[in-house]
C-alpha beads as a LAMMPS data file, in Angstrom:
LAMMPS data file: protein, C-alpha beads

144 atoms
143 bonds

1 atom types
1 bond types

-500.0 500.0 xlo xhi
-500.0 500.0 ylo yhi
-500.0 500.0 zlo zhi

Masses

1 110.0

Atoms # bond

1 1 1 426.184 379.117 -58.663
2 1 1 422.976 378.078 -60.771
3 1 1 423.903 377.716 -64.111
4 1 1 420.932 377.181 -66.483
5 1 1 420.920 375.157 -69.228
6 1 1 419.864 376.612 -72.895
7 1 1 416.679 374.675 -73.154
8 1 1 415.388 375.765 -69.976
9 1 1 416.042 379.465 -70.922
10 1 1 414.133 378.660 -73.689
11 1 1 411.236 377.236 -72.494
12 1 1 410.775 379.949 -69.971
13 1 1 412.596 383.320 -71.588
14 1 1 410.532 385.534 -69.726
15 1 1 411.179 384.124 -66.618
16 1 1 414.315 383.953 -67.236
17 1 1 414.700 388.016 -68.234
18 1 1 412.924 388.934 -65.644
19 1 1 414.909 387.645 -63.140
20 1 1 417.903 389.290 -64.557
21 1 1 415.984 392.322 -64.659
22 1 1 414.502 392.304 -60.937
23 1 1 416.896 389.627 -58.969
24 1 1 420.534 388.313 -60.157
25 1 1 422.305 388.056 -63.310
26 1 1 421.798 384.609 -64.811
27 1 1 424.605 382.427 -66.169
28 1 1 423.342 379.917 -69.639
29 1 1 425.472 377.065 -70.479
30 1 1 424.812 375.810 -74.027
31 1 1 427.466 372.409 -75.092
32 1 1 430.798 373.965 -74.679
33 1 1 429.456 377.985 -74.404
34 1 1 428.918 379.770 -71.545
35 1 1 427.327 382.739 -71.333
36 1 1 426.019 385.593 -68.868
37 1 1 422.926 388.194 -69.033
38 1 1 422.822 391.055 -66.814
39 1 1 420.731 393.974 -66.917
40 1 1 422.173 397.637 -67.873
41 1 1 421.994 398.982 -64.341
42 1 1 424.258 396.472 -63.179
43 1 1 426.392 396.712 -66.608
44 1 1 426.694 400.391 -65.498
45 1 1 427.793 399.710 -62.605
46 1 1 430.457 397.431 -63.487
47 1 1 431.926 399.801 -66.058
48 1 1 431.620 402.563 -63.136
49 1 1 435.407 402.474 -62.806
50 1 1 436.147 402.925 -66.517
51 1 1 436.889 406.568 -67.193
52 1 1 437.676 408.357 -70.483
53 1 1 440.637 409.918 -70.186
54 1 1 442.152 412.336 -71.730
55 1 1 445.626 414.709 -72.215
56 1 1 445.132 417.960 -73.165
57 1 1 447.286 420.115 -75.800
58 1 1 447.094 423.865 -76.656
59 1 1 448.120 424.149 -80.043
60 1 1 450.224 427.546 -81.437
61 1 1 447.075 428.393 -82.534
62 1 1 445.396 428.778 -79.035
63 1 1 442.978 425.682 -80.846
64 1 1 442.980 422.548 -77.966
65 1 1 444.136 418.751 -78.676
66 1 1 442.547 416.293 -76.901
67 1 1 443.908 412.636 -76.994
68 1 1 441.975 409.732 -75.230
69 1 1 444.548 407.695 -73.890
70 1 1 442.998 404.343 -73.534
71 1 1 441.343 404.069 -77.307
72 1 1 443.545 406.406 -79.628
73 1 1 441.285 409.158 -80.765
74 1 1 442.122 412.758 -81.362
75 1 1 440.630 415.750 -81.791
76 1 1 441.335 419.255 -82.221
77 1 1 438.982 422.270 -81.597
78 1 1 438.547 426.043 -81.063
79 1 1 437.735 425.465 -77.048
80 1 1 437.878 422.889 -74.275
81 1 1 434.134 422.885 -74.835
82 1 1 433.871 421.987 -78.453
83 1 1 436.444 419.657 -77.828
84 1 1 435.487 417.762 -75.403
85 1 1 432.192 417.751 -77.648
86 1 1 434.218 416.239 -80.286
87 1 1 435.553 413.818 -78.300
88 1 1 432.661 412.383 -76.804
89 1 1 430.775 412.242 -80.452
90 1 1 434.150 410.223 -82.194
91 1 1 434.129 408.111 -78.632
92 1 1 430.889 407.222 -79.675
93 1 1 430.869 406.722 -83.314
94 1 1 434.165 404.182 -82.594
95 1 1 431.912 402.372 -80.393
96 1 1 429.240 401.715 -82.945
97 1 1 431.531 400.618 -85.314
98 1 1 433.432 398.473 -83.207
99 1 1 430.389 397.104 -82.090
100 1 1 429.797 396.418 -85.862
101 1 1 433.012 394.555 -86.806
102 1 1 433.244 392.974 -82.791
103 1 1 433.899 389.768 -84.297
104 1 1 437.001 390.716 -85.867
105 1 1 438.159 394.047 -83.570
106 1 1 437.470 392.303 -80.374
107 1 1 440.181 389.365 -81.006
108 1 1 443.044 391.928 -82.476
109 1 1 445.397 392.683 -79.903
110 1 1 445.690 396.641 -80.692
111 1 1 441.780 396.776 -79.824
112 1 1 440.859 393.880 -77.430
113 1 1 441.818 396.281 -74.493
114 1 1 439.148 398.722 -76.197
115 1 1 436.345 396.082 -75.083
116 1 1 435.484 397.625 -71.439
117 1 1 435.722 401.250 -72.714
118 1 1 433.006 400.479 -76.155
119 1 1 430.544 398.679 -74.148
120 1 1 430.263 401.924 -71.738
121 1 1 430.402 404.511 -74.550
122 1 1 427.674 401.904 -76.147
123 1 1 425.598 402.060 -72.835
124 1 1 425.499 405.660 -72.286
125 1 1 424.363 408.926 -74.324
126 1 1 426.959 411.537 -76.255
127 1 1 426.231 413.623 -73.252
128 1 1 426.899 410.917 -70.796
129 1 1 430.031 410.528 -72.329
130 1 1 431.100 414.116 -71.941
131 1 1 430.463 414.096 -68.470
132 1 1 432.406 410.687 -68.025
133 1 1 435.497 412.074 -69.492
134 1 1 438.083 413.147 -67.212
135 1 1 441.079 415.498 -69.165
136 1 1 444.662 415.399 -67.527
137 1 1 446.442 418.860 -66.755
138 1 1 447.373 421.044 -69.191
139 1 1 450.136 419.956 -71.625
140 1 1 452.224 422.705 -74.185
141 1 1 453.408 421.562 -77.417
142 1 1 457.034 423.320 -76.686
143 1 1 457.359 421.059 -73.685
144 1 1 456.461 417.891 -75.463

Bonds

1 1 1 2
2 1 2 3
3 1 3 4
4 1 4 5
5 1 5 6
6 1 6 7
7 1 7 8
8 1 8 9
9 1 9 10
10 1 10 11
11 1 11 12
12 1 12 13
13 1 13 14
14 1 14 15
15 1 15 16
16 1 16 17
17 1 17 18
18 1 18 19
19 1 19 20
20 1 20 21
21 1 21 22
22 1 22 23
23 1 23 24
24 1 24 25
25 1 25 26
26 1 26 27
27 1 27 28
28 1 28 29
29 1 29 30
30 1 30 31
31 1 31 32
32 1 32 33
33 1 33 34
34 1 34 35
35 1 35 36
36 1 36 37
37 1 37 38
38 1 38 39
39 1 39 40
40 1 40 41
41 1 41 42
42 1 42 43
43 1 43 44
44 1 44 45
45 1 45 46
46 1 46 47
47 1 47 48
48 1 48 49
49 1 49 50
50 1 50 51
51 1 51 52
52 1 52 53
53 1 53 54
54 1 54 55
55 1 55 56
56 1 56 57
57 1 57 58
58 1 58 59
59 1 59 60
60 1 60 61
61 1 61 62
62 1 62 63
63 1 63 64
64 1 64 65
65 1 65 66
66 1 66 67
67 1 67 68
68 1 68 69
69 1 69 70
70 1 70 71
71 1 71 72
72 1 72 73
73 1 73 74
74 1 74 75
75 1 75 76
76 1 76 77
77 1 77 78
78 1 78 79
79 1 79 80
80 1 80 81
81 1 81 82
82 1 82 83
83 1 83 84
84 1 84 85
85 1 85 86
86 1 86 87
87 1 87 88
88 1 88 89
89 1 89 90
90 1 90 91
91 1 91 92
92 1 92 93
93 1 93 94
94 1 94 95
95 1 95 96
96 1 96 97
97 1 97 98
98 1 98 99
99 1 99 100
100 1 100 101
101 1 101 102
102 1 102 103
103 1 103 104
104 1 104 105
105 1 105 106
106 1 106 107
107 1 107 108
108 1 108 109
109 1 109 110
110 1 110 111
111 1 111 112
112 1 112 113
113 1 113 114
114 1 114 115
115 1 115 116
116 1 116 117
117 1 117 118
118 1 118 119
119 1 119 120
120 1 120 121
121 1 121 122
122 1 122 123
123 1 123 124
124 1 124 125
125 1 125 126
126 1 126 127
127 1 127 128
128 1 128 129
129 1 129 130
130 1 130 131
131 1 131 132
132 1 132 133
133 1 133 134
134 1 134 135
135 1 135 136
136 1 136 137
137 1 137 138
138 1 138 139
139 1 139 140
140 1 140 141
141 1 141 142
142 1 142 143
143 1 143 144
């Protein structure tokens, strides 16, 4: 594997992006860090086989639950529609502000696992998202 040395990235950044861009993801070793740059298509591709799940409640109501299992967010709306909707905007919005406090979120162990599932939601749209997540069968609240 080439691994390139900080100054050299330096001296030629272009060079250096666009052969992440059009060739291979390039690997930077700077003192004691190491670090990687890949372009989004490949990103997206790596993250292909995270899914947002989800378990689905009907409330007494008739009003649906939905709970993403992997990052602990729930929401509750008229229809499947609306909540999925709902979903994918709060999947979103936790993203962002992960992405905000990553220094501190990514090292706790309730939210570390969270890593894989914030850099999709950060690399695609709210409607992306919707599409991405997958809702388990139908769940009562009398049977819970």
């Amino acid at each position: 594997m080439n691994i390139l040395s900080a100054t050299d990235v330096r001296k030629n950044w272009s060079v250096t992006l666009d052969s992440v861009i059009h060739e291979r993801p390039a690997y930077i070793k700077r003192t004691r860090d190491n670090i990687a740059i890949l372009n989004m298509d490949l990103l997206t591709e790596i993250l292909s086989g995270y899914k947002f799940n989800a378990s689905r409640y009907i409330e007494d109501d008739g009003s649906i639950t939905l709970s993403a299992d992997e990052i602990d967010i729930v929401v509750n709306a008229k229809d499947d529609d609306q909540a999925i909707a709902a979903l994918a905007s709060d999947i979103k919005e936790y993203a962002e502000e992960y992405y905000d406090h990553f220094s501190s979120w990514s090292i706790a162990p309730n939210r570390r696992p969270h890593i894989p599932y914030v850099l999709k939601a950060l690399s695609l749209s709210e409607a992306s998202i919707r599409k991405e997540i997958q809702v388990s069968l139908e769940y009562f609240n009398d049977n819970i």
